[in-house]
C-alpha positions as CSV (number, residue, x, y, z in Angstrom):
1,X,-22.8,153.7,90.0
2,X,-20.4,153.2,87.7
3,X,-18.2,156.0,87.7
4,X,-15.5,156.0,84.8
5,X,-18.4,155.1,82.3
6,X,-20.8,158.4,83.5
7,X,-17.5,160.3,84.0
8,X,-16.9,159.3,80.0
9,X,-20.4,160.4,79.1
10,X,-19.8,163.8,81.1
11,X,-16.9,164.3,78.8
12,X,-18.4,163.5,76.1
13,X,-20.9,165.9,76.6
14,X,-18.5,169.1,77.3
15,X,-16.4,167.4,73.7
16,X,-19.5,168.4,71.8
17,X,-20.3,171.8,73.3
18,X,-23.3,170.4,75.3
19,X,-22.2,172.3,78.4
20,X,-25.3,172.4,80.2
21,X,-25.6,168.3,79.7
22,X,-22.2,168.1,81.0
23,X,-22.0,170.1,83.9
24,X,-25.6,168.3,85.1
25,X,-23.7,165.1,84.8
26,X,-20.3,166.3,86.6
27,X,-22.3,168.1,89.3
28,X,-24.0,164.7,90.3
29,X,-20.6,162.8,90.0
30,X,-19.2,165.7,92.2
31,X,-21.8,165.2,94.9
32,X,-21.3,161.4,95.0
33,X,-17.8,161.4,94.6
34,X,-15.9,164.5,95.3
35,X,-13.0,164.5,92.8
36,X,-10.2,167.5,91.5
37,X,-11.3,166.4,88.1
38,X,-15.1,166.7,88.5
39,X,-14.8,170.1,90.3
40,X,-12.1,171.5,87.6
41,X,-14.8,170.5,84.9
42,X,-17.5,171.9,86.7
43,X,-16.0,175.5,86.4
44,X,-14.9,174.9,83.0
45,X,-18.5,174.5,81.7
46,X,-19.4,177.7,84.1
47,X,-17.1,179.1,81.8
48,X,-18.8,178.4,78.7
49,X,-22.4,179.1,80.1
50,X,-20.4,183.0,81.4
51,X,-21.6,181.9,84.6
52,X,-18.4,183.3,85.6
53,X,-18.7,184.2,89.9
54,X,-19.3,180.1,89.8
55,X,-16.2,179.6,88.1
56,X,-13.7,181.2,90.2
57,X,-15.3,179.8,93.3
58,X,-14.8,176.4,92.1
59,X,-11.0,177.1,90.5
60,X,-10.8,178.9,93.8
61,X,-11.5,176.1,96.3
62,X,-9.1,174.0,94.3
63,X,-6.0,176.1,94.6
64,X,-7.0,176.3,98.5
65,X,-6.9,172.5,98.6
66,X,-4.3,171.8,95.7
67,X,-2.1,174.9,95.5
68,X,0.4,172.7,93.4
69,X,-2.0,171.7,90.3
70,X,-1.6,174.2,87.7
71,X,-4.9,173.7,86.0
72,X,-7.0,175.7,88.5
73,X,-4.7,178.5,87.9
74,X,-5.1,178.8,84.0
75,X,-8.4,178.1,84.3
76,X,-8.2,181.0,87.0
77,X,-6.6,183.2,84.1
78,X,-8.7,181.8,81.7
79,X,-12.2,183.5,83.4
80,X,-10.0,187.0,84.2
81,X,-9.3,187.1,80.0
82,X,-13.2,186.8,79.5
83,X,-14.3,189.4,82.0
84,X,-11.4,192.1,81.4
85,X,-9.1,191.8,84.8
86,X,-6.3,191.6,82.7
87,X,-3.5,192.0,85.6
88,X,-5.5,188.8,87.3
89,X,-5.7,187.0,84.3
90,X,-1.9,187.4,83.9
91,X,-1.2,186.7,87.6
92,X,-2.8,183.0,87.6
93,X,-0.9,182.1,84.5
94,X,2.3,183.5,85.5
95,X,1.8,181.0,88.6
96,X,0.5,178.4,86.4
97,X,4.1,178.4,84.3
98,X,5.7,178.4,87.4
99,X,4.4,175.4,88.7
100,X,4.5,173.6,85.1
101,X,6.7,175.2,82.4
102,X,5.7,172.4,80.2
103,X,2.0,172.9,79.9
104,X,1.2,173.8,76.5
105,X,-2.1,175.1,77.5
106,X,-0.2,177.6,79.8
107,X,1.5,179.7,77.0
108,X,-2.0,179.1,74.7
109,X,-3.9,181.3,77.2
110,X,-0.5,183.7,78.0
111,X,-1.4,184.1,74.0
112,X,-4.6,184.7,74.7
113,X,-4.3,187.2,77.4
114,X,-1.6,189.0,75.2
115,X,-3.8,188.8,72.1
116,X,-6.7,190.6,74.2
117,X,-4.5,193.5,75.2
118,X,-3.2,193.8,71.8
119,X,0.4,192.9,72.1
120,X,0.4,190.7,69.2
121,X,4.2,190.2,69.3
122,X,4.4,188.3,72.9
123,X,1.2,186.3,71.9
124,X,3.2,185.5,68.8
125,X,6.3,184.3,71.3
126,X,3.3,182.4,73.4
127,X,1.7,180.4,70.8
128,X,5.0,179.4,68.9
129,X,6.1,178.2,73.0
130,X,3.0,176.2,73.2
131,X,3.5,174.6,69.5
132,X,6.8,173.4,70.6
133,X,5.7,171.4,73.4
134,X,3.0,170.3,71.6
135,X,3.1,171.1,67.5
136,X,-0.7,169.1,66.7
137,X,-2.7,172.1,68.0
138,X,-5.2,173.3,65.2
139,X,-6.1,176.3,67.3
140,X,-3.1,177.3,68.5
141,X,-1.5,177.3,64.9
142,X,-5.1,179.5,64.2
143,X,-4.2,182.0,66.6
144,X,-0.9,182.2,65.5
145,X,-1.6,182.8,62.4
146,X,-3.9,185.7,63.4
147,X,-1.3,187.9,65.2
148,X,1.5,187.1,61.7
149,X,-1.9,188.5,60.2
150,X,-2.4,191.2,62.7
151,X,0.9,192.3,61.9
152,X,0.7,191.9,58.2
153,X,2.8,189.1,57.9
154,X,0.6,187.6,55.1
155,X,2.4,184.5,54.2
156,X,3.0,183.4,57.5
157,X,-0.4,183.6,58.5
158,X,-1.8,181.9,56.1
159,X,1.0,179.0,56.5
160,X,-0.6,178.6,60.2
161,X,-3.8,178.4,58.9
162,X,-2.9,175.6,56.3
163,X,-1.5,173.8,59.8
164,X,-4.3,174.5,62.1
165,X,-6.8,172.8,58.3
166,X,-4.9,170.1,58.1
167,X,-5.2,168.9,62.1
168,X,-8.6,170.0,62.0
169,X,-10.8,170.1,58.8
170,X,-14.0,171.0,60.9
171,X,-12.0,174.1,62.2
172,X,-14.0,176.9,60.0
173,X,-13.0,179.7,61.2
174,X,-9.2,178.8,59.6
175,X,-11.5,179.0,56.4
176,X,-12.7,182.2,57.2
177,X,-9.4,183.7,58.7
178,X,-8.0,182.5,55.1
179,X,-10.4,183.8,52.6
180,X,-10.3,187.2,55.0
181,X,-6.3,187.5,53.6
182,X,-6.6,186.2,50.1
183,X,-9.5,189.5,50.3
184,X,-7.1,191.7,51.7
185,X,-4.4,190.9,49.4
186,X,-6.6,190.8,46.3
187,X,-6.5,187.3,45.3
188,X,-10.0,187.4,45.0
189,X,-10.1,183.9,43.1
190,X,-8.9,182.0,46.3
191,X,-11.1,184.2,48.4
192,X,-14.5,183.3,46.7
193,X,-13.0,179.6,47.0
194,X,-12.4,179.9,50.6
195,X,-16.2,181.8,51.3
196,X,-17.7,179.9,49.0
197,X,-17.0,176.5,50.5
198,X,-18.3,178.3,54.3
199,X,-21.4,179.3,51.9
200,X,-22.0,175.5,51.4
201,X,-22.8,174.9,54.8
202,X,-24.1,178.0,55.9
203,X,-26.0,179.0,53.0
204,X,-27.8,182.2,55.0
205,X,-24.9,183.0,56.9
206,X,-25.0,187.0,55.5
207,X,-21.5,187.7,56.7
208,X,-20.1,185.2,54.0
209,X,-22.7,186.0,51.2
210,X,-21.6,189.5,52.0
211,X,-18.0,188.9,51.8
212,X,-18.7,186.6,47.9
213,X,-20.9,189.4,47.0
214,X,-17.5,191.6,47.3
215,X,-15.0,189.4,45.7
216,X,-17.3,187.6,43.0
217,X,-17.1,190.8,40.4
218,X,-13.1,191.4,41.5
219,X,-12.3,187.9,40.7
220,X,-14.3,188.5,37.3
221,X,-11.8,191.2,36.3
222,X,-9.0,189.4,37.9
223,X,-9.9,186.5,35.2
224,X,-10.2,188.7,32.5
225,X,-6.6,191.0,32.8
């Protein structure tokens, strides 16, 4: 067996959201050739499929046997965000920083965990600590953005979103999250841009014809003032 190549095509698969493809191939990889790596994915993709007792038994048997690999423990904090144990969650990736304070993925899911308790202003803190270890993050910038917009700081959120576009121009929900603002603050002409160009693509997606069926008359006036 060839293992780099099916380890590739394992990857692959979890790249393109075909978790169930993916954790098929890492489980046989796993049972052949019992690497950190294959075991670490394996309870990533029980992440995605919320099969999330499977999860912390495989991040758990790696801290057992690698106590100094700061992966298991985000991903660890990663499965207590999902399933509420918000003092667990924050636990893991208090001892994932410890072990690696230059992990960017550490302060993206201290954001996270932050963002999920509502304490926009330290998720804020996280996200901008992540961006400066590593500034081509199109999600990170996204999330950013949505605490500046949590807190009403309208500008700045829609500069993060313009970031997180511009490193990924498949990232939709940036569209979304930017036509929601231009709605709030009554640009309604750059909102009906922004939902009409979702609209495109998902043409019977009812939250956005609901959202142009709102700011198509407004932006009508808006025209006419």
């Amino acid at each position: 067996m060839n293992f780099e190549k099916f380890f590739i095509e394992a990857e692959n698969y979890y790249a393109d959201n075909e978790y169930e493809k993916a954790l098929e191939k890492f489980r046989f990889l796993y049972n052949n050739v019992q690497t950190n790596d294959c075991l670490n994915y394996i309870g990533c993709c029980y992440i995605h499929l919320e099969r999330y007792l499977l999860a912390i038994e495989c991040f758990e048997s790696l801290i057992k046997n690698n106590s100094d690999w700061e992966r298991p423990f985000i991903n660890l904090g990663r499965v207590y965000i999902k399933i509420g144990e918000y003092n667990k969650a924050f636990e893991y990736l208090k001892k994932a920083e410890v072990l690696n304070p230059f992990n960017e993925d550490v302060y993206f899911y201290l954001g996270m965990f932050y963002s999920s308790i509502g304490d926009y202003e330290s998720a804020k803190k996280s996200y901008i600590k992540s961006l400066d270890i590593n500034n081509n993050q199109s999600e990170t910038h996204q999330n950013l953005g949505i605490c500046y917009n949590k807190q009403k700081l309208y500008e700045e959120a829609l500069n993060e979103f313009a970031l997180a576009y511009n490193i990924d121009n498949c990232n939709i929900d940036v569209i979304f999250n930017q036509g929601c603002i231009y709605e709030r603050i009554r640009n309604y002409s750059k909102a009906l841009e922004k939902f009409c160009l979702l609209n495109i693509n998902y043409p019977h997606d009812v939250e956005y014809i609901t959202h142009i069926a709102h700011c198509s008359p407004a932006a009508h006036n808006q025209r006419h003032i």
